[in-house]
KOLLOLUM-208853 format. One record per residue (C-alpha): residue number from 1; residue in one letter; chain; z, x, y. Coordinates in pm, 1 decimal, padded with zeros to 6 digits, always signed. Example, Ala and Ser with C-alpha at 12.3 -4.5 7.8 and 13.67 -1.06 7.14 Angstrom:
    n  res  chain        c3        c1        c2
    1    A      A  +00780.0  +01230.0  -00450.0
    2    S      A  +00714.0  +01367.0  -00106.0
END
This chain:
    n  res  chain        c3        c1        c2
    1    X      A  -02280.0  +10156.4  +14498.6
    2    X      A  -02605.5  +09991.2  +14687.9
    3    X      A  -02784.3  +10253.3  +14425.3
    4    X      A  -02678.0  +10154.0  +14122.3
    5    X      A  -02719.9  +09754.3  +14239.0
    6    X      A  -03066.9  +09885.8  +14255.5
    7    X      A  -03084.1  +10040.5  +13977.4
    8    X      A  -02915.6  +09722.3  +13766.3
    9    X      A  -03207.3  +09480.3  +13930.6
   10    X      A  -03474.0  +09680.4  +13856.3
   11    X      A  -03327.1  +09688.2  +13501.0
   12    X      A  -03346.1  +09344.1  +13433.9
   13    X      A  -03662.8  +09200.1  +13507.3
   14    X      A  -03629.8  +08979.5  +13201.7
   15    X      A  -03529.1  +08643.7  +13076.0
   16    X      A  -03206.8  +08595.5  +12909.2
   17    X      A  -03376.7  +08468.4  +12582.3
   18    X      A  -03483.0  +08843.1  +12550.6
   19    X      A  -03174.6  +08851.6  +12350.1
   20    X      A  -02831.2  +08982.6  +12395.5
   21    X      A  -02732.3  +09365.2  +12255.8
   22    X      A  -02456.2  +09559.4  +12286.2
   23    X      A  -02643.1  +09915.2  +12299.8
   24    X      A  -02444.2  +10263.2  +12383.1
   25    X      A  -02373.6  +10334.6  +12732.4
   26    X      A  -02413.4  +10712.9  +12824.5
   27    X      A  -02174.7  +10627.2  +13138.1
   28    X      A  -01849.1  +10582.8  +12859.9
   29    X      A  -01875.2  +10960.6  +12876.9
   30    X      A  -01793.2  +11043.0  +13273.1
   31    X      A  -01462.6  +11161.6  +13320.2
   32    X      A  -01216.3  +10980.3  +13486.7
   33    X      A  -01098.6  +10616.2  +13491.2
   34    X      A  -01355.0  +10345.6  +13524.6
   35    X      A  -01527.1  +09983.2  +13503.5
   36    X      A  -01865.6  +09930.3  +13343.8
   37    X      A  -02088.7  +09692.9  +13537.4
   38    X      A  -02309.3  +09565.2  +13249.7
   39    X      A  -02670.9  +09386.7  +13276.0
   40    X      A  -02651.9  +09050.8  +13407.2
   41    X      A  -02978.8  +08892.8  +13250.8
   42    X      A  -03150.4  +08599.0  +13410.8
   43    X      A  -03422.7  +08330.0  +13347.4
   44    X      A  -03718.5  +08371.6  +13558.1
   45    X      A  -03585.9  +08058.0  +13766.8
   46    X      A  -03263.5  +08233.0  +13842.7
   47    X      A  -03387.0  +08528.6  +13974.6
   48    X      A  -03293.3  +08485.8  +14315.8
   49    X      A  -02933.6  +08428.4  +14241.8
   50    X      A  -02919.3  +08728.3  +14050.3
   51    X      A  -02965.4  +08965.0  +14309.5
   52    X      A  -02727.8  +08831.8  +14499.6
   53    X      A  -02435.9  +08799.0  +14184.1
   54    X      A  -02489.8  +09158.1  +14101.5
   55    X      A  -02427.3  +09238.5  +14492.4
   56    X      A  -02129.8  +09064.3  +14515.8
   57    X      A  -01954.8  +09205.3  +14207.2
   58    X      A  -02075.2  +09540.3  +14294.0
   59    X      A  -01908.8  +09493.0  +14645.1
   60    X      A  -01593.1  +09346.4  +14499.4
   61    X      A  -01538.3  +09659.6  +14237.2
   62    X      A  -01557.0  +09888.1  +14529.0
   63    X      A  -01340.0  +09686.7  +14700.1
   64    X      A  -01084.9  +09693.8  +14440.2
   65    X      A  -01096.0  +10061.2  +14377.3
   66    X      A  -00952.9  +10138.3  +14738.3
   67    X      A  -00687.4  +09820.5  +14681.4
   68    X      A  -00559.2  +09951.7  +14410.8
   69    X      A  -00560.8  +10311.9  +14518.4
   70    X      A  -00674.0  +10494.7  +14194.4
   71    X      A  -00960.1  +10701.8  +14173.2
   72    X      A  -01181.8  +10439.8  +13977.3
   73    X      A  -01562.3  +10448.3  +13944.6
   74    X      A  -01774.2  +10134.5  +13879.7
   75    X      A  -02063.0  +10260.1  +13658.4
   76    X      A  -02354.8  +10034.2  +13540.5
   77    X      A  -02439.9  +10003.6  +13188.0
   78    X      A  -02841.8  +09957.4  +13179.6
   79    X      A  -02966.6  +09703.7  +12912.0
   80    X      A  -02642.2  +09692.7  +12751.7
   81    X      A  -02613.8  +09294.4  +12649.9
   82    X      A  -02299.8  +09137.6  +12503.1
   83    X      A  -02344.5  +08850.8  +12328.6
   84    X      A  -02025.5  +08765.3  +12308.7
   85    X      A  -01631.2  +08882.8  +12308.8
   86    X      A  -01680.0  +08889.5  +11956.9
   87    X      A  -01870.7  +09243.4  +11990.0
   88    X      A  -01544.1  +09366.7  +12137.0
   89    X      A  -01426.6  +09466.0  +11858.9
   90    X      A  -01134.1  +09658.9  +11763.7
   91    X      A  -01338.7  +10041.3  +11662.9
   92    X      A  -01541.5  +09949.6  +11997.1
   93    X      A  -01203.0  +09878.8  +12223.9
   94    X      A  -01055.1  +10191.7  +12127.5
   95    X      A  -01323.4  +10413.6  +12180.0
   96    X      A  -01347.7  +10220.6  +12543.3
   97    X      A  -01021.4  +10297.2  +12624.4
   98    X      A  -00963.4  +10670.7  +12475.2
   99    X      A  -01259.1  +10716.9  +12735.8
  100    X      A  -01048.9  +10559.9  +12984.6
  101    X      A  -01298.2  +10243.1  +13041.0
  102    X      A  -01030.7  +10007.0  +13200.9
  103    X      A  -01294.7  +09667.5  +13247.9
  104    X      A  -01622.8  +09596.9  +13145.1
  105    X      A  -01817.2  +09335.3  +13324.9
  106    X      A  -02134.3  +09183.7  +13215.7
  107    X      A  -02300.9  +08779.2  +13286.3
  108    X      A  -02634.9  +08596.0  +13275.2
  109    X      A  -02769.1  +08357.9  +13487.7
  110    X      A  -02963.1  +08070.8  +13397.7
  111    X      A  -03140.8  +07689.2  +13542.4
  112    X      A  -02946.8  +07421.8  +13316.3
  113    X      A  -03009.2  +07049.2  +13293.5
  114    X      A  -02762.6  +06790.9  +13279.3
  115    X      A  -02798.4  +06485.2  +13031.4
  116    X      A  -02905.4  +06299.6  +13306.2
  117    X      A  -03165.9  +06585.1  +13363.0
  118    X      A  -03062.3  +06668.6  +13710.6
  119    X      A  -03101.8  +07104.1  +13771.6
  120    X      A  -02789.1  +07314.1  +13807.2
  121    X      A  -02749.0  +07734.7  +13821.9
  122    X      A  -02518.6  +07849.6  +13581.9
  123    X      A  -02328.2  +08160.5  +13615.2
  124    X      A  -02160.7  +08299.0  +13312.6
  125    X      A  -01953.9  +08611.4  +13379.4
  126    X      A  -01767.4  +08784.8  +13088.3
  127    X      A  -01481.6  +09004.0  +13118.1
  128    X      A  -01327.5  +09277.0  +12886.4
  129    X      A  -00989.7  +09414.5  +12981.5
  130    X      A  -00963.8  +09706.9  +12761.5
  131    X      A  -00569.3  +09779.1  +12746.7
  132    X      A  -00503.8  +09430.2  +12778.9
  133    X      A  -00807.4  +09339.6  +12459.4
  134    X      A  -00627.4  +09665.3  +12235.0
  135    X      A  -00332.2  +09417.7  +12250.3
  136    X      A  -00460.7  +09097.0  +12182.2
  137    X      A  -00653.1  +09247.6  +11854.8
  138    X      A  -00297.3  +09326.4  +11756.2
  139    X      A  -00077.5  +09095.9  +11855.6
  140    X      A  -00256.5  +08782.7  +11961.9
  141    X      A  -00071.6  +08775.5  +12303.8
  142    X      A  -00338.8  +08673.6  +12643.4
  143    X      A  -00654.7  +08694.8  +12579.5
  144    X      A  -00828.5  +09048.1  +12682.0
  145    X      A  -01219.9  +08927.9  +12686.1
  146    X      A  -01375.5  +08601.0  +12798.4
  147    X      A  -01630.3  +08424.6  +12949.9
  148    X      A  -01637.5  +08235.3  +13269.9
  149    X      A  -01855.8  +07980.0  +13331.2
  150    X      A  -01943.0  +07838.5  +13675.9
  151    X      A  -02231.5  +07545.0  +13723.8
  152    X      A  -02348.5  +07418.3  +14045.0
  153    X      A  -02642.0  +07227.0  +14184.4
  154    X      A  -02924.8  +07377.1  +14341.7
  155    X      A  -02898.9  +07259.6  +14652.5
  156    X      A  -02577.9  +07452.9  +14657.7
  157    X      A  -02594.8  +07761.1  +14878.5
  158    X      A  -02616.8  +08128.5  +14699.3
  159    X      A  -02271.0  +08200.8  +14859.3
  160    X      A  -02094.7  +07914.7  +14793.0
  161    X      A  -02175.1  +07948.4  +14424.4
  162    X      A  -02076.6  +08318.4  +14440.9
  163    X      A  -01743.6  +08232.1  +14598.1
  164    X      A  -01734.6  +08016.5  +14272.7
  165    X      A  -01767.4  +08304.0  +14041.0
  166    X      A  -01528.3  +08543.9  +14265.2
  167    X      A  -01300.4  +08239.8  +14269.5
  168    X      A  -01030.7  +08412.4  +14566.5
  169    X      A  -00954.7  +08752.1  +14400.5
  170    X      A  -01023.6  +08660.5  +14028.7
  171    X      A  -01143.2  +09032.3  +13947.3
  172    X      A  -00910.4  +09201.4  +14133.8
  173    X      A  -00660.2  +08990.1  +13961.7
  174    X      A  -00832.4  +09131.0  +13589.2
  175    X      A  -00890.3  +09492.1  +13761.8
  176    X      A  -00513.4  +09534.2  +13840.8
  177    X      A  -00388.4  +09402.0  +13513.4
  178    X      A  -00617.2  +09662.7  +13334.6
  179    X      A  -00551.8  +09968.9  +13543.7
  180    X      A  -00139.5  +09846.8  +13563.2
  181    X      A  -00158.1  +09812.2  +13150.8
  182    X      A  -00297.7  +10156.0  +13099.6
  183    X      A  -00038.8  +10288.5  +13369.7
  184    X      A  +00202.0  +10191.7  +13168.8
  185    X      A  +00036.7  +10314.7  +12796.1
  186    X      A  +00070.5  +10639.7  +13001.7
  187    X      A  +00451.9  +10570.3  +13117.5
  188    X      A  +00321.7  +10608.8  +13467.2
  189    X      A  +00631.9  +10381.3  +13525.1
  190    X      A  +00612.5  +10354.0  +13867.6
  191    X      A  +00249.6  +10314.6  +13892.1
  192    X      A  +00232.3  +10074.8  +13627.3
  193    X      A  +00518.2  +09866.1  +13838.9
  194    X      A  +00320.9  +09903.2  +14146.1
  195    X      A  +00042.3  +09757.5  +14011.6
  196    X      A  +00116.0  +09495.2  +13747.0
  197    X      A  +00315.4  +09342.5  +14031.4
  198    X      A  -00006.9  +09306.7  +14231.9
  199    X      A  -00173.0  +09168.5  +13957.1
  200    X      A  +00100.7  +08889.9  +13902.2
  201    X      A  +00072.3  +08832.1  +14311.9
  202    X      A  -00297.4  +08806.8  +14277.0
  203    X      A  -00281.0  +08555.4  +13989.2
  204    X      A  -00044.3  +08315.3  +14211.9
  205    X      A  -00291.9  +08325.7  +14485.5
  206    X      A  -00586.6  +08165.8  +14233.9
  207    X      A  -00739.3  +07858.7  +14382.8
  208    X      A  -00772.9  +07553.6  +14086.1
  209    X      A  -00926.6  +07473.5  +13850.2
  210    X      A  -00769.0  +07821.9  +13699.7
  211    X      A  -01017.4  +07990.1  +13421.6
  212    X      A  -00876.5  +07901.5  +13061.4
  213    X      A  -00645.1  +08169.7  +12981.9
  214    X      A  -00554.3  +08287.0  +13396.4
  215    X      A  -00177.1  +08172.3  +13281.9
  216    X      A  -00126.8  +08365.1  +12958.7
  217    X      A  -00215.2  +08706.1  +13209.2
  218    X      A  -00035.3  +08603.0  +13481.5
  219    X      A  +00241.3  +08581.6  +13218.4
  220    X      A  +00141.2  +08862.1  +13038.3
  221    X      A  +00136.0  +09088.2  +13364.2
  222    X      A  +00532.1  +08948.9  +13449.7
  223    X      A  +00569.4  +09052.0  +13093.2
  224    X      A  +00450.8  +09422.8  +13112.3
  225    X      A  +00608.2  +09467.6  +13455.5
  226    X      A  +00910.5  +09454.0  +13311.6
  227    X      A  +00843.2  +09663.8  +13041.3
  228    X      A  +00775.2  +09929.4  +13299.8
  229    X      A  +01118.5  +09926.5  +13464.1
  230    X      A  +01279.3  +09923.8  +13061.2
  231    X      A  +01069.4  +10216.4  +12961.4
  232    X      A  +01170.9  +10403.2  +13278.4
  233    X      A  +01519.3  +10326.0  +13228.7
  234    X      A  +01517.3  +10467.8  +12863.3
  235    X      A  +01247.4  +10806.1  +13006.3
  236    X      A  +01512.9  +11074.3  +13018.3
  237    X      A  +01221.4  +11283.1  +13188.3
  238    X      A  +01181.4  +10964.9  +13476.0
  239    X      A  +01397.6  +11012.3  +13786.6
  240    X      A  +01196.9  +10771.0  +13982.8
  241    X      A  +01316.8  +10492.3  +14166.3
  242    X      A  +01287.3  +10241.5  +13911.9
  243    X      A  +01644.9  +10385.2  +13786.0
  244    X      A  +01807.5  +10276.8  +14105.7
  245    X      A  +02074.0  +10003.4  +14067.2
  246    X      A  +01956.7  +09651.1  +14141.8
  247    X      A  +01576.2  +09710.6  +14080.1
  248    X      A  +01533.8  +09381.8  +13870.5
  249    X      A  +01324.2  +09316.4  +13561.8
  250    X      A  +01098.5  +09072.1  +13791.0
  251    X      A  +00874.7  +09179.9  +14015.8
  252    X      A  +01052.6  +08951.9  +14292.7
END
């Protein structure tokens, strides 16, 4: 993965008022389950900070993939730009996820001034959970794409601000809800169990302040846990041991 951090820096040698686009990425095509790391654009003053974010989320991604124990490649996206979760839209989601694109990650990184006019780095990383976004666009139920923002002062060490945007799991958290939803699309029953019940863990271990809408998937991933044990009760074809007596709706 050091390559294709390489690769995404070299990229993005330009400011983030060079406009936001949300162009075709040839890596939607490789087989196999997956996360697109998009650009993460930066001001000229942020530069520094950027190297580092796109290390850290590159690291963390790998580091998921052998948590969750599915063959999952991260995958960078060059020059592809969201401007917003409102390009997410519902043609574009389900041509993400009949490719099997479980996440898509993208940010920017900027030099902000206060009122008071006093410097602070801002970090703004979005997030696009593709099984979880296909059911939000059709039921309105947690949110599937957002945008975190994190803002601290200068004089704030590079880590410390990072461990702001990784915020104690936060992406494994999304990563496990994605690859636990599709699991289940797939009535991968046990699977999905497995892993929608490491997403829920992961969401209790959050530090505060929680990222508007952390609940609702929390929730949402108690929800669809559930759901897995139902739908392998009612799979004729399932003889797995989610039809063993006493195996409880809740993950606990």
């Amino acid at each position: 993965m050091r390559t294709a951090v390489a690769f995404l820096v070299a990229v993005i040698g330009t400011t983030a008022s060079a406009g936001a686009q949300i162009v075709p990425c040839s890596a939607v095509g490789d087989q196999g389950s997956k996360i697109l790391l998009d650009d993460i654009v930066a001001s000229t003053s942020a530069q520094n900070f950027l190297q580092s974010l796109t290390s850290r989320l590159d690291a963390n991604l790998t580091q998921i993939q052998a948590e969750l124990g599915v063959d999952l490649k991260i995958l960078p996206c060059a020059n592809r730009r969201p401007s917003g979760t409102s390009d997410f839209t519902r043609s574009l989601v389900q041509e993400l996820n009949v490719r099997n694109v479980l996440m898509e990650v993208w940010g920017s990184t900027t030099q902000v001034k206060d009122q008071q006019g006093r410097a602070f780095n801002e970090a703004s990383i979005g997030y696009v959970l593709v099984p979880i976004r296909l059911d939000e666009l059709r039921s309105q139920t947690a949110p599937g794409a957002f945008i975190i923002p994190h803002r601290a002062p200068p004089s704030m060490p590079v880590d410390d601000l990072l461990r702001l945007v990784d915020q104690a799991g936060r992406l494994g958290a999304y990563a496990a809800l994605a690859v636990g939803s599709k699991s289940l699309r797939s009535a991968r029953w046990g699977d999905a169990r497995k892993q929608l019940c490491a997403a829920g863990s992961q969401f209790t271990k959050l530090k505060a302040p929680l990222a508007t809408g952390d609940a609702a998937l929390a929730e949402y991933a108690k929800k669809l846990a559930g759901d897995a044990v139902t739908g392998a009760r009612a799979d004729a074809k399932y003889s797995g041991f989610l039809k063993q007596e006493g195996v409880a709706l809740s993950c606990s």
